[in-house]
Legacy VTK file of the C-alpha trace (Angstrom):
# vtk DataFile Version 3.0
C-alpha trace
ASCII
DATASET POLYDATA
POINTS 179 float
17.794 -13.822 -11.811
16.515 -16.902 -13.459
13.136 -18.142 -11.558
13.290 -21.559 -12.878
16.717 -22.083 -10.797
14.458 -21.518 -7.513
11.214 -24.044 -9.434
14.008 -26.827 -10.042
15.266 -26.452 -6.799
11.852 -26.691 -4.978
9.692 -28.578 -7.577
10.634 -31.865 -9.029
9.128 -32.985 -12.395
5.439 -34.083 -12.154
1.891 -32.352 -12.300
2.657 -29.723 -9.483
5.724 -28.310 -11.084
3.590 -28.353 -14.743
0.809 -26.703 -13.189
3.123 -23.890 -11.606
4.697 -23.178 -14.644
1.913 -22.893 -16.766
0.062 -20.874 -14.424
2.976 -18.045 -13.882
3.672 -18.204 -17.051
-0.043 -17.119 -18.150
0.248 -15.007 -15.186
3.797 -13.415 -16.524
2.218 -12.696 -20.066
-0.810 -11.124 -18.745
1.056 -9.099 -16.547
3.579 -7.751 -19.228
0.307 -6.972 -21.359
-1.045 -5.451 -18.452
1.628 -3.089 -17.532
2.724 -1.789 -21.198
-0.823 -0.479 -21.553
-0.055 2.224 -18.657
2.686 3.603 -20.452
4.573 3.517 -17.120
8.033 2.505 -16.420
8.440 -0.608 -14.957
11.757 -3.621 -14.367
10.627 -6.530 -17.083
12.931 -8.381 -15.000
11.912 -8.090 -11.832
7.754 -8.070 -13.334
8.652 -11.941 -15.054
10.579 -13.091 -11.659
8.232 -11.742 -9.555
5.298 -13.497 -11.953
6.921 -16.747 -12.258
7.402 -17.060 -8.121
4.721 -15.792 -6.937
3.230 -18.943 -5.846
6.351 -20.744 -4.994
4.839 -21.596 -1.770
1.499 -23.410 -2.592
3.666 -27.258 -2.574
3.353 -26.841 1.417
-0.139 -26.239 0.902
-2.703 -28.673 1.561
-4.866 -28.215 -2.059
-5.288 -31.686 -3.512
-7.152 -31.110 -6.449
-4.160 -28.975 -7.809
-1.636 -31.394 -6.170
-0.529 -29.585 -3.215
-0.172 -32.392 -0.412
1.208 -29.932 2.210
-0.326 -29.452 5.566
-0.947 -25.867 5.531
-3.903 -23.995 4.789
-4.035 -22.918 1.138
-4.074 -19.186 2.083
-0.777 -19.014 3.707
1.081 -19.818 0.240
2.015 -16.191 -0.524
3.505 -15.952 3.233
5.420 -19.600 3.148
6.547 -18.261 -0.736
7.805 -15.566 0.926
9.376 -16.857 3.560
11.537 -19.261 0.762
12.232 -16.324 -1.317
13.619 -14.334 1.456
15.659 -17.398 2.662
17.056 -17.827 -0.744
17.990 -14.251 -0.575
14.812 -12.577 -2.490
13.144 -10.167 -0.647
12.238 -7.890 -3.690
10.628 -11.273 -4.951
9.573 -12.283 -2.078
6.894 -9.459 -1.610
5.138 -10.879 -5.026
4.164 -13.768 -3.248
2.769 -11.934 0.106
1.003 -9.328 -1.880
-0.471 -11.595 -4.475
-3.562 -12.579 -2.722
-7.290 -11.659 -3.580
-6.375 -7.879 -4.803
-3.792 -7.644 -1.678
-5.065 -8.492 1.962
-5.373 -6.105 4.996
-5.307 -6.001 8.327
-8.917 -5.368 8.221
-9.271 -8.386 5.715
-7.423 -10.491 8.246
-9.359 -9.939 11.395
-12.611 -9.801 9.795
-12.381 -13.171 7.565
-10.510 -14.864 10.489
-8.103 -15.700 8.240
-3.921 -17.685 9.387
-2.031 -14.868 8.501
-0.077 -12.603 10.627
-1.831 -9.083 11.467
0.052 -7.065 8.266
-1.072 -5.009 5.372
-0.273 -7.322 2.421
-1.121 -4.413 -0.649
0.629 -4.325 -3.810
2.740 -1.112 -3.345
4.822 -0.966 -6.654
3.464 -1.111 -10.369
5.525 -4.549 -11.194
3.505 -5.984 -7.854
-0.258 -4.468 -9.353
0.243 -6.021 -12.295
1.232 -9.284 -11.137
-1.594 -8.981 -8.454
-4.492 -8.095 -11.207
-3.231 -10.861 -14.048
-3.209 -13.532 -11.199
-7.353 -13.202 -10.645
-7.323 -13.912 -14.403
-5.862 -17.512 -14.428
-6.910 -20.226 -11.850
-4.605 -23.130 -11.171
-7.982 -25.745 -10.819
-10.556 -26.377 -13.753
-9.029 -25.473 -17.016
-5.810 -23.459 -15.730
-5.190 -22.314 -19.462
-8.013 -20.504 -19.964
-8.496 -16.475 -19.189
-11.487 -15.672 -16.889
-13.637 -13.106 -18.207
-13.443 -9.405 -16.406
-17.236 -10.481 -15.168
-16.667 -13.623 -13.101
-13.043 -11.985 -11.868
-15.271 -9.413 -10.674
-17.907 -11.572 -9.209
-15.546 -13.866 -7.061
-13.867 -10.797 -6.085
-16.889 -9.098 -4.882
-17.381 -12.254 -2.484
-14.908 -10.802 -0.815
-16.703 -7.643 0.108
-16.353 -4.180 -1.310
-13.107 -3.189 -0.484
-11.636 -6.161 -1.757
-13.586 -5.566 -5.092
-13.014 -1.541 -4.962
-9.305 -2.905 -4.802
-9.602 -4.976 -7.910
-11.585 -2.320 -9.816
-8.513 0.351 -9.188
-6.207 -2.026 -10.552
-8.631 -2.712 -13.652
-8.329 1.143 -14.142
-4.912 1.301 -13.680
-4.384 -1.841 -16.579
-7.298 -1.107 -18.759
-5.657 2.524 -19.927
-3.965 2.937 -22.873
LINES 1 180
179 0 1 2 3 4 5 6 7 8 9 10 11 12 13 14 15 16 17 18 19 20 21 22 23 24 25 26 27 28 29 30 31 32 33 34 35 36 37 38 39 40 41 42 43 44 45 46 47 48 49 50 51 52 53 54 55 56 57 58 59 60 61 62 63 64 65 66 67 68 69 70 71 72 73 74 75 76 77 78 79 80 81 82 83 84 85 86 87 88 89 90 91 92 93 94 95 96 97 98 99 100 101 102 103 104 105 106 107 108 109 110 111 112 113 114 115 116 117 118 119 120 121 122 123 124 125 126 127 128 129 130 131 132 133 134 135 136 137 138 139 140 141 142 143 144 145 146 147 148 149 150 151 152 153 154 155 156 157 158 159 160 161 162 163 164 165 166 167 168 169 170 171 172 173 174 175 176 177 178
């Protein structure tokens, strides 16, 4: 599947769909990295897809300093990317976007930080959804969206989001930072 048939068809040219593909593509390269270092196997296909859609739903997002002029709050762009992937008949893909978030949302998560989301665990389950998960807290689509965060300040914003969020983050570290 190519990804950029489901960009062109949902991004026009201009600074949203530039700032989407450089971000999944940073995203894509550090997840590839990520994943050979494990040894494990894993779909390259479905890994690169899965990185370059994952935030196919941030346009109906309301985020204008990364020119998003949607309505909806920026935290429901994995479920609306979802939601699009599964409509264009993507469900493997479509789980990349809902599992993306933070180092994967729970219940828990939900209820506690009052967030818009319907009551569901939204975890990374399979090793092409970790990786994709982990190399997204390295790349930010504000500031300078080409540069790498360090592991430190991925580790700091992810610890304010509490320790399970960061004990979340830290297992994936392990699971990418093996060789």
């Amino acid at each position: 599947m190519d990804p950029y048939l489901i960009i062109d068809k949902y991004y026009r040219e201009g600074q949203l769909r530039d700032l989407l593909i450089l971000h999944s593509r940073k995203v894509a390269d550090k997840a590839l990295s990520a994943i050979r270092n494990t040894g494990l196997t894993f779909n390259r296909d479905l890994l690169y897809s899965g990185a370059m859609l994952h935030d196919i739903g941030i346009k109906a997002c309301h985020a204008p300093d990364i020119f998003c002029m949607g309505d909806q709050p920026y935290i429901c762009h994995g479920i609306i990317g979802g939601e699009i992937l599964r409509k264009e008949g993507y469900p493997d893909l479509a789980r990349f976007c809902e599992r993306h978030t933070g180092a994967g949302l729970t219940i828990q998560d939900i209820k506690m930080q009052n967030l818009p989301l319907p009551l569901h665990n939204y975890l990374p389950e399979t090793i092409e959804e970790k990786a994709v998960c982990y190399a997204d807290k390295f790349f930010s689509k504000s500031g300078n969206p080409a540069e790498e965060k360090s592991f430190e300040r991925v580790k700091a914003s992810m610890a304010r989001h509490g320790s399970d969020t960061l004990k979340r983050f830290l297992d994936l570290h392990l699971l990418f930072s093996q060789k």
